[in-house]
C-alpha positions in Angstrom: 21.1 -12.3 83.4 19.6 -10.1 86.1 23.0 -9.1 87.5 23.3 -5.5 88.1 21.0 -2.7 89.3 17.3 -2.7 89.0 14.1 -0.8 88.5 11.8 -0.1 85.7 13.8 2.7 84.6 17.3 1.8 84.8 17.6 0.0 81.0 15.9 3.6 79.8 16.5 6.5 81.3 20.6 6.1 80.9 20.1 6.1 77.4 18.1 9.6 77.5 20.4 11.1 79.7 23.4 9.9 77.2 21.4 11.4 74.6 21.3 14.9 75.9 24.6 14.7 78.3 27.0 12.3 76.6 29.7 13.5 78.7 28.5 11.5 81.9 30.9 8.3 81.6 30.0 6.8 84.2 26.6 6.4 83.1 28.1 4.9 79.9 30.4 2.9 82.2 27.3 1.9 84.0 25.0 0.6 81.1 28.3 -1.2 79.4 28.6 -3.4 82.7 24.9 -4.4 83.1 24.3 -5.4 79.2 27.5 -7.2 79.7 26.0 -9.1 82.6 24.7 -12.2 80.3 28.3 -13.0 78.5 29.5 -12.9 82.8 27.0 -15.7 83.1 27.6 -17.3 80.1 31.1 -17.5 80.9 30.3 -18.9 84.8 28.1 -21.5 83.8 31.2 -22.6 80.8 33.4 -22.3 83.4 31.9 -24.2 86.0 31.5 -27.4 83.0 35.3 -27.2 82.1 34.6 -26.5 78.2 35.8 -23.7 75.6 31.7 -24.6 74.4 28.5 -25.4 75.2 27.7 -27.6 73.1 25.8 -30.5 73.6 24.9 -28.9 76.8 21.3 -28.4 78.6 21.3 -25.1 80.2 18.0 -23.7 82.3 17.0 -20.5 82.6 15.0 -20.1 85.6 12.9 -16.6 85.2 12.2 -14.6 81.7 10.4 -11.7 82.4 11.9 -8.0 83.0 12.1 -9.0 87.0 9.8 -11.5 89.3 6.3 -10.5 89.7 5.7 -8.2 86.9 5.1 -10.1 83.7 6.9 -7.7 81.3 9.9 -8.8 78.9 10.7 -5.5 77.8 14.5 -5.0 78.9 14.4 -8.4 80.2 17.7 -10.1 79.9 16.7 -13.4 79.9 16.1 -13.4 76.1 19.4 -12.1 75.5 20.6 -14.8 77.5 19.1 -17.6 75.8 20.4 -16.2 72.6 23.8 -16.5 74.1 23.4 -19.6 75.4 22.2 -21.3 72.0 25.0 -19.3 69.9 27.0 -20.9 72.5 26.0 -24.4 71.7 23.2 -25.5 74.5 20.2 -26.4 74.7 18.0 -24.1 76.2 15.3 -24.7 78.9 13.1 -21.7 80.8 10.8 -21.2 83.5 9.5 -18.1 84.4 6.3 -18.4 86.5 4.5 -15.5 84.5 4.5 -17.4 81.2 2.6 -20.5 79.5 4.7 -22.4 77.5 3.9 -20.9 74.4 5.5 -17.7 75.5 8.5 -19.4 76.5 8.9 -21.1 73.3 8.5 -17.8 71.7 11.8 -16.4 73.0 13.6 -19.2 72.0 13.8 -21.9 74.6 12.0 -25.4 75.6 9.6 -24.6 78.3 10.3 -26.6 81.3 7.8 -27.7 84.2 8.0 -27.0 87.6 9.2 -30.0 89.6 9.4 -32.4 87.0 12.8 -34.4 87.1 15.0 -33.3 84.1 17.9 -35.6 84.0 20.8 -33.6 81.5 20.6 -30.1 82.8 23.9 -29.2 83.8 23.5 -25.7 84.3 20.8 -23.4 86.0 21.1 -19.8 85.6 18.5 -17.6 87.8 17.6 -14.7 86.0 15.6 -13.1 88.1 15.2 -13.7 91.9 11.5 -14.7 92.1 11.1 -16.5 95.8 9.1 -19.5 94.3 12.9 -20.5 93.2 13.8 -20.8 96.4 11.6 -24.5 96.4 13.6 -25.2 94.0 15.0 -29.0 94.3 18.5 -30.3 93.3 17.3 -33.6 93.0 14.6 -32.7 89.9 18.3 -32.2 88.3 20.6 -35.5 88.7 23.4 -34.3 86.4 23.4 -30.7 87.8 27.0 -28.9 87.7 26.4 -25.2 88.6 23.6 -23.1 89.4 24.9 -19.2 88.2 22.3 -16.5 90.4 22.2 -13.3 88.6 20.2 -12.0 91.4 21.9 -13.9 94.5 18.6 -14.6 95.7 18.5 -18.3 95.9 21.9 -18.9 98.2 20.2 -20.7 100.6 19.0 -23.1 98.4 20.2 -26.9 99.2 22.1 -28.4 96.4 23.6 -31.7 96.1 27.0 -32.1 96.8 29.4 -31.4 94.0 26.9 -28.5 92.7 28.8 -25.4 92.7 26.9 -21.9 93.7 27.7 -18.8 91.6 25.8 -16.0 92.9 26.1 -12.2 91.8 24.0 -9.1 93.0 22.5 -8.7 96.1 18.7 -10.6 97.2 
């Protein structure tokens, strides 16, 4: 998801350097780990059902764009991550508060309203750390397993008991 380093520049500018200065492995090293940052969520929100698959399973993706506030999806992770998600069997839901449901549906995933009570989600994975998702309410989401924070932003949220919190990052 969002897990890893930010800024505008940081899905670029490695890949210029690397161009000029392959040498620099640990900017390699770097760029590995952050595109490998949606299979780590994948794999939380798998882990955290009990299954090998997905499948069968609604998954949403809270946030789409590149990160909160700027409505860019250029080096955004979040549609990587709803590819994975799908090749991974679920059903894919997304919110991001920069796009109308026709842009949502355009990278692949069901848009989902704001509030509304979505009985079946399992899984929430926060892609990007955008404060309106810290209103967010466990009870919209009466089957809710996991909620997987790329950003660690939403920690202080209040789920319902039983609903495991997998943060990564830093908010």
């Amino acid at each position: 998801p969002g897990i890893g380093v930010g800024g505008h520049c940081i899905p670029v500018y490695p890949h210029f350097l690397l161009s000029r200065a392959p040498e620099l492995s640990l900017v390699a090293r770097s760029r590995e780990v952050n595109d490998a940052q949606v299979d780590v969520a994948v794999a939380a929100v798998r882990d955290a059902l009990g299954g090998a698959s997905l499948e069968g399973e609604s998954v949403l993706v809270l946030g789409l764009t590149y990160r909160h506030g700027v409505k860019e999806l250029a080096y955004s992770r979040g549609v990587a991550l709803i590819r994975a998600l799908e090749a991974a069997g679920a059903r894919v839901l997304a919110y991001d508060p920069l796009l109308i449901d026709g842009e949502v549906r355009a990278v692949g995933a069901e848009p989902w309203t704001w509030g509304s009570s979505t009985p079946g989600v399992r899984a929430i994975v926060a892609q990007t750390g955008d404060p309106a998702f810290l209103t967010l309410d466990g009870s919209w989401f009466p089957d809710l397993a996991v909620l997987v924070d790329g950003r660690n932003a939403l920690r202080s949220v209040a789920l319902p008991d039983g609903v495991t919190y997998r943060g990564f990052g830093s908010g």
